[in-house]
ZADO-1210 file (C-alpha; in nm, 4 decimals, padded with zeros to 6 digits):
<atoms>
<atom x="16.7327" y="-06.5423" z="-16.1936" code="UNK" pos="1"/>
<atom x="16.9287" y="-06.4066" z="-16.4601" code="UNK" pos="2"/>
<atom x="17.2523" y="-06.5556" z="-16.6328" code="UNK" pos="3"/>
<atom x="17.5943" y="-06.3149" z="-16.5675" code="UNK" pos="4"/>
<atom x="17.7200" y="-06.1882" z="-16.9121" code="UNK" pos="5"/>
<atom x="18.0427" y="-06.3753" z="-16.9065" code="UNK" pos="6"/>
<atom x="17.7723" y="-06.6932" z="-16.9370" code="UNK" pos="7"/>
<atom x="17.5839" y="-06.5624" z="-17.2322" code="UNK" pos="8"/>
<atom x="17.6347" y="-06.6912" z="-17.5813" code="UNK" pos="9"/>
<atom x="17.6284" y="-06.4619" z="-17.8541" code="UNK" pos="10"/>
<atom x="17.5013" y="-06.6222" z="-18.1169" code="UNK" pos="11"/>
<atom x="17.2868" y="-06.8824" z="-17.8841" code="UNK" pos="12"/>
<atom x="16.9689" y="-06.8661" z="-18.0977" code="UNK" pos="13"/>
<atom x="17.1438" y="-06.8636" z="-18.3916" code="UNK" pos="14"/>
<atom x="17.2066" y="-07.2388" z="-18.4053" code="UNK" pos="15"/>
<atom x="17.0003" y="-07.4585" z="-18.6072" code="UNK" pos="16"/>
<atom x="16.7538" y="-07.6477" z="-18.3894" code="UNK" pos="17"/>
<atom x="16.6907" y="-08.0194" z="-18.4975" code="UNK" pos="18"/>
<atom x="16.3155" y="-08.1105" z="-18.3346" code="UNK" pos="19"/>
<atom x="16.0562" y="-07.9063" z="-18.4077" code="UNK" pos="20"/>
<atom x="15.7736" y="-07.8696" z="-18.2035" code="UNK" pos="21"/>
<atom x="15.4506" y="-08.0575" z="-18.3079" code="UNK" pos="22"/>
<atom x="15.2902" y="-07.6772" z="-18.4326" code="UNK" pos="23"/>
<atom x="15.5530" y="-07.6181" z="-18.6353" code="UNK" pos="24"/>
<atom x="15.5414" y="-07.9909" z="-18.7038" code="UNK" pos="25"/>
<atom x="15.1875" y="-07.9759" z="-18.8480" code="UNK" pos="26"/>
<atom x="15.2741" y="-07.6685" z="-19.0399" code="UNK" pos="27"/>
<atom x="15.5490" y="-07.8011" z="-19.2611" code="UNK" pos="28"/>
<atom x="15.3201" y="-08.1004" z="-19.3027" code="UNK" pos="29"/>
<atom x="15.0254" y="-07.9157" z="-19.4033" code="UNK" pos="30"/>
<atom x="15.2783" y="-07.6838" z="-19.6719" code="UNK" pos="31"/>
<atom x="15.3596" y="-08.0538" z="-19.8197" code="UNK" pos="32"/>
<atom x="15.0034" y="-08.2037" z="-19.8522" code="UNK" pos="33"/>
<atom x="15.0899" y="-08.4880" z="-19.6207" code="UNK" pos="34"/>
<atom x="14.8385" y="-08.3762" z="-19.3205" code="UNK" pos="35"/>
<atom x="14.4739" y="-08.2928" z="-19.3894" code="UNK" pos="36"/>
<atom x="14.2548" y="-08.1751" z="-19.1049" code="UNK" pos="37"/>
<atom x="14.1001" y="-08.4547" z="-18.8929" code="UNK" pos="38"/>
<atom x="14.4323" y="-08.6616" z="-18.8941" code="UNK" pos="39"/>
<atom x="14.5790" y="-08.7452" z="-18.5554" code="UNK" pos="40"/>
<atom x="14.8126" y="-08.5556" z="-18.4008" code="UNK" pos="41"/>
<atom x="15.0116" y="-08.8044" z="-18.2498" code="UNK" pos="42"/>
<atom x="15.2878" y="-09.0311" z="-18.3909" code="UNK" pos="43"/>
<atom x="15.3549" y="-08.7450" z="-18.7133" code="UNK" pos="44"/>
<atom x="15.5474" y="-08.8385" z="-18.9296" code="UNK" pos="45"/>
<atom x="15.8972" y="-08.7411" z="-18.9205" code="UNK" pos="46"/>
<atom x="15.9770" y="-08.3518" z="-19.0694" code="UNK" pos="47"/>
<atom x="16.3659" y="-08.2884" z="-19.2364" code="UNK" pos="48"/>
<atom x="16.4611" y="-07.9367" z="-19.0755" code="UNK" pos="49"/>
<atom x="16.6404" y="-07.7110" z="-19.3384" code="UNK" pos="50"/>
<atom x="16.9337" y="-07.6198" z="-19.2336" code="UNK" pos="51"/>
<atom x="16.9561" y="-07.2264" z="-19.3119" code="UNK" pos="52"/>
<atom x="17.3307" y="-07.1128" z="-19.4262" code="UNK" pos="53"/>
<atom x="17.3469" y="-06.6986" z="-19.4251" code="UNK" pos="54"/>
<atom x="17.5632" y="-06.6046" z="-19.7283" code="UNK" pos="55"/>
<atom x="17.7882" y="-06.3973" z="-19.6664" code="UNK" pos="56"/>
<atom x="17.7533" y="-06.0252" z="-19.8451" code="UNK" pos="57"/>
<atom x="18.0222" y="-05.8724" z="-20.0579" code="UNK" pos="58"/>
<atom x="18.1456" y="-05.5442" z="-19.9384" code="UNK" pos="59"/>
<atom x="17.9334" y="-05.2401" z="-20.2064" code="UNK" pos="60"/>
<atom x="18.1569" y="-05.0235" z="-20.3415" code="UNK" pos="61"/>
<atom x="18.1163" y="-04.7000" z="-20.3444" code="UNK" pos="62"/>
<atom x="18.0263" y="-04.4904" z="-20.5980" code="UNK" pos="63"/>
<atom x="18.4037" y="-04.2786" z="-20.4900" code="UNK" pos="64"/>
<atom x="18.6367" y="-04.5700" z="-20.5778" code="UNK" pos="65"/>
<atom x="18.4310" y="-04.6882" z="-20.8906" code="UNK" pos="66"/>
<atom x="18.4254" y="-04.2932" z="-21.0880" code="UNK" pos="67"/>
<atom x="18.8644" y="-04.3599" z="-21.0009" code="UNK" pos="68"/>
</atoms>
């Protein structure tokens, strides 16, 4: 079943999630040396997720309006 366009979101994917899924867990984990291979996988510790903030870009000028 699909979901009528008035429904949709537009920037639905866009948000910043704030639980991670025990992969992606284990991977920021193993990026800050606190999980070595043989550790349990249950009860990880807990994981901060970075909250990513697009900058926004400065419009280029042209080549036209900068010879002017």
């Amino acid at each position: 079943m699909t979901i009528d366009k008035s429904l949709k979101i537009k920037a639905g994917g866009a948000q910043t999630r704030n639980v991670l899924t025990r992969p992606e867990r284990l991977a920021k984990l193993i990026s800050d040396d606190r999980w070595e291979e043989g550790d349990p996988v249950y009860g990880l510790p807990k994981v901060r997720v970075a909250k990513v903030s697009m900058k926004k870009k400065k419009k280029a000028k042209t080549e036209e309006t900068e010879e002017k």
